[in-house]
C-alpha positions in Angstrom: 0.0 0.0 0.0 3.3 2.4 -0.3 2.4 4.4 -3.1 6.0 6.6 -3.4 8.6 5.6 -0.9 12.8 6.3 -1.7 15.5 3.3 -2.5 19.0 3.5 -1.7 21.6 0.6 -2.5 25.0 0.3 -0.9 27.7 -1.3 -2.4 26.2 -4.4 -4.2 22.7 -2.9 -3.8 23.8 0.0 -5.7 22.4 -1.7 -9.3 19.0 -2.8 -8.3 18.2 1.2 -6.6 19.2 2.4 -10.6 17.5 -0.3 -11.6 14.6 0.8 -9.7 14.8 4.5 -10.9 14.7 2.8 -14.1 11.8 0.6 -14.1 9.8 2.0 -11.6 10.4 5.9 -11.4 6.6 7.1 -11.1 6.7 5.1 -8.0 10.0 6.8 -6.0 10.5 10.3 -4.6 14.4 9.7 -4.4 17.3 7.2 -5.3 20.6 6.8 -3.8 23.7 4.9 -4.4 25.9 4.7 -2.0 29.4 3.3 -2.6 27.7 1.1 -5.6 29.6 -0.8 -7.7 29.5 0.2 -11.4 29.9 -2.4 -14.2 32.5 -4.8 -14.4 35.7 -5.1 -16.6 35.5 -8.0 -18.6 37.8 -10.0 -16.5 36.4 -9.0 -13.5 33.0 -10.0 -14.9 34.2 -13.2 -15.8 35.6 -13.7 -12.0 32.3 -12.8 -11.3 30.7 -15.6 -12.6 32.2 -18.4 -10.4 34.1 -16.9 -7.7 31.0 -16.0 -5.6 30.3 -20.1 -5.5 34.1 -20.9 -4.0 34.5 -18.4 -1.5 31.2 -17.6 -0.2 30.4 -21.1 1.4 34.3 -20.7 2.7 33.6 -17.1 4.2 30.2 -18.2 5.3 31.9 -20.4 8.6 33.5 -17.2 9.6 29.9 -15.5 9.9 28.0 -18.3 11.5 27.3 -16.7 15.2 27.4 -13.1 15.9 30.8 -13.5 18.3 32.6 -15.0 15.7 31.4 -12.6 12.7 33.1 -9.8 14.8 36.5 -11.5 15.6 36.7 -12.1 11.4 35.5 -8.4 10.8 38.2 -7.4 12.8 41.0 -9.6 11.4 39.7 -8.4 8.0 39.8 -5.1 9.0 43.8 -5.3 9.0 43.4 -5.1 5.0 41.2 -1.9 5.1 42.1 1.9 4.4 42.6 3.6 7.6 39.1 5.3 7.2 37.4 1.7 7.3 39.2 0.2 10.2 38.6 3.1 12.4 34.8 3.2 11.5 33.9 -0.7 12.7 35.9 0.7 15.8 33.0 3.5 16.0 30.0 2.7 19.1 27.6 -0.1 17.3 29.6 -0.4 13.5 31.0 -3.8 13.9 28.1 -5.1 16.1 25.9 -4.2 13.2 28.2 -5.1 10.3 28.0 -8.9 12.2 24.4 -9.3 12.9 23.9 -8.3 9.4 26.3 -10.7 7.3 25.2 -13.9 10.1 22.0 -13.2 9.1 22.4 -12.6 5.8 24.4 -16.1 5.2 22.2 -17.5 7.6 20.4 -20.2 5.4 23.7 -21.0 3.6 25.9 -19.2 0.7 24.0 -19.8 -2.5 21.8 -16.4 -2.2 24.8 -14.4 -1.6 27.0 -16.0 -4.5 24.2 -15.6 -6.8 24.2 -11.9 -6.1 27.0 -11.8 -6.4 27.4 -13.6 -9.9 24.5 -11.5 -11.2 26.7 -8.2 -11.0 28.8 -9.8 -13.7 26.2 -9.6 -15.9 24.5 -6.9 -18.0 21.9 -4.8 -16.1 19.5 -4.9 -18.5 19.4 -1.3 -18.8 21.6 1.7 -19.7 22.4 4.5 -17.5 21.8 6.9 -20.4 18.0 5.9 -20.4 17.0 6.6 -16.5 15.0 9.7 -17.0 14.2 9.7 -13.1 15.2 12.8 -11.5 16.3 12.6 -8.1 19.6 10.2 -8.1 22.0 10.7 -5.9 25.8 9.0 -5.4 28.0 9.1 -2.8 31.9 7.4 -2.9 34.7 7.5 -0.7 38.0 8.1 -2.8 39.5 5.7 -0.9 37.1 3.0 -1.1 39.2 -0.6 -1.5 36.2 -2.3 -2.2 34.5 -0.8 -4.9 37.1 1.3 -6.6 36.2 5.4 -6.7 36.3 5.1 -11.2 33.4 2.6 -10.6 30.9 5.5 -9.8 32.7 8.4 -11.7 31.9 6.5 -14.6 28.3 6.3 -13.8 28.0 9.4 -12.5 28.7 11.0 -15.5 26.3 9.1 -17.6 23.2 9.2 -15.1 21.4 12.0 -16.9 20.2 13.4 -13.4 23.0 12.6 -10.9 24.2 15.1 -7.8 27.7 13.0 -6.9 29.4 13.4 -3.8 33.1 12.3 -3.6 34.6 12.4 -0.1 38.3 12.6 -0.3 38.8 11.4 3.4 36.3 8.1 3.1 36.7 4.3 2.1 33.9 1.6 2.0 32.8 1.2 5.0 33.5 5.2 6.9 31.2 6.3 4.2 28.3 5.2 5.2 29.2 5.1 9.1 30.4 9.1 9.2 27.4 10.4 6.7 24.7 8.2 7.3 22.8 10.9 8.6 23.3 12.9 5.7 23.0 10.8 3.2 19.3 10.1 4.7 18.2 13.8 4.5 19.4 14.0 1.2 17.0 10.9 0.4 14.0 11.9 2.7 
């Protein structure tokens, strides 16, 4: 019974909220990306296609209870930019961060490594055709993860895009120091 409600996709979730503005864009009063991945390279998208099916059942035994999701965050975290490891440090990051990936491998791997094969793919649109109005993006320049070219590159061909690029931020500090922000901007 939601007749207009806003969509915002981080990281992985970045394609189905353009996706969204898309398909559906009489139905949203906002769209936001927030450190989305853009489209794959082609070797990356070939990666894409089986990787997801051997690590994911692998990583899933490090996410099985909530206790055990935070020790691997924080082993993990070694790897990050500075801006990510001091975030899941921040009151609440890391307990959330947990809770979320045990539930979300909860009933096993495949979900997740389908996901995560389907980004390989094509989207099944083109940037250049969402007429939708209110996009927004916001990247860290430092973002690891999902390299800061991945949503210049989109940026630039979303007809209606304001893009944010913070200088200071990686994957993860994005969305834990502007959270606030970025949901005003979307409201």
């Amino acid at each position: 019974g939601i007749d207009r409600f806003g969509v915002a996709g981080f990281s992985g979730g970045g394609p189905y909220a353009l996706a969204c503005a898309c398909k559906i864009p009489d139905r949203l009063s906002s769209c936001g990306v927030i450190a989305g991945v853009g489209r794959l390279n082609p070797m990356l998208s070939f990666l894409s296609q089986w990787m997801p099916w051997i690590m994911l059942p692998i990583t899933r035994l490090m996410f099985l209870n909530q206790k055990g999701a935070q020790k691997s965050l924080l082993r993990a975290a070694q790897s990050w930019v500075e801006p990510d490891r001091r975030s899941l440090l921040q009151p609440g990051i890391k307990e959330l961060m947990a809770a979320s990936l045990v539930e979300g491998l909860r009933q096993g791997s495949q979900g997740a490594a389908y996901d995560g094969a389907l980004l390989g793919r094509p989207w099944g649109f083109r940037l250049e055709d969402i007429s939708f109005a209110n996009i927004f993006l916001w990247h860290g320049v430092l973002d690891k993860d999902v390299p800061v070219n991945a949503a210049r590159e989109p940026s630039q061909r979303l007809p209606h895009c304001t893009a944010v690029f913070y200088p200071a931020e990686g994957h993860i500090s994005l969305i834990a120091n502007h959270a606030a922000e970025i949901v005003q901007s979307l409201a």
